[in-house]
C-alpha positions, 0 to 999 in steps of 0.5 A: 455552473456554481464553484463548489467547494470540494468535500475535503481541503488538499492534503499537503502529500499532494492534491491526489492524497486526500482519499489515499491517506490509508495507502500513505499509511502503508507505505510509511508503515513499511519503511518502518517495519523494515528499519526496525528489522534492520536494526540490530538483534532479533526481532522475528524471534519475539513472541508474536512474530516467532511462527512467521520467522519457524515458516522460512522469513529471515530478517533480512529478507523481510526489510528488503521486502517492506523496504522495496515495496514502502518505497516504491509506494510512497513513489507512486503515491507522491508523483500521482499527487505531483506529477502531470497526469500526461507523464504518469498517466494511470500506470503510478495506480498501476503500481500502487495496487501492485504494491497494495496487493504484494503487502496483502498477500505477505500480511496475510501470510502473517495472519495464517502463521499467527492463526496456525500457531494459536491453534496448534502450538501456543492454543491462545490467539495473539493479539496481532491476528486482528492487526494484521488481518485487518490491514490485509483487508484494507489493503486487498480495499486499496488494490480495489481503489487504485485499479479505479483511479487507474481507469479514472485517469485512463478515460480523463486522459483519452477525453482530453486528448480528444479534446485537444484534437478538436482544438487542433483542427 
């Protein structure tokens, strides 16, 4: 059988990040939102984000939010690209649709709170609606894709056990 070339060169993030460059997207993206809302002043009180701040968020709350959940995806992200499959095994995917799926379900809370204030209070939607909605959309994509790669390691790592007891006897 012929080398073939694969479809996409290695990312740097690691020989397991070329496809999740959307899922690192999310998780640096968390780490940033939860910086700005750790910086001083009041950030959830601004135009768009004032309904999502009115149904019981706090700042803090939010930045220990996105900061657990980017960090520990970022994790997740960098030893599934890093780390011997035997060691990490599919429980890193495991973890990273668990994160992909707490960052849609609070994304599309935003989206519910923007929805509900552009029907109600303000009567015009605001511009982060298809933002936000959009990336709860890929990231409902992204617990989809994670759940595959963790049955894709699961059968690799039972194959290549099987193996290994071949080779012993």
């Amino acid at each position: 059988m012929p080398n073939r070339k694969p479809l996409m060169p290695a990312h740097p993030a690691g020989p397991y990040s070329t496809y999740r460059l959307f899922e690192w997207c999310m998780a640096v993206m968390m780490l940033l939102i939860a910086l700005t809302l750790a910086l001083p002043g009041d950030t959830m009180e601004r135009g768009a984000l004032k309904p999502i701040a009115e149904i019981g968020f706090s700042e803090e709350n939010m930045a220990f939010f996105f900061g657990c959940i980017g960090s520990v995806r970022a994790l997740a992200l960098y030893l599934n690209g890093h780390i011997n499959n035997f060691r990490v095994g599919p429980k890193g995917a495991i973890i990273r649709a668990c994160c992909s799926g707490l960052s849609c379900l609070i994304l599309g809370q935003f989206v519910a709170a923007l929805v509900y204030d552009a029907c109600t209070v303000s009567h015009s939607a605001s511009l982060m609606i298809p933002v936000f909605g959009t990336l709860a959309g890929f990231e409902a994509l992204s617990v989809y894709v994670a759940m595959l790669d963790s049955a894709n390691r699961s059968d690799r790592l039972a194959r290549a056990l099987i193996e290994l007891k071949r080779a012993d006897v």
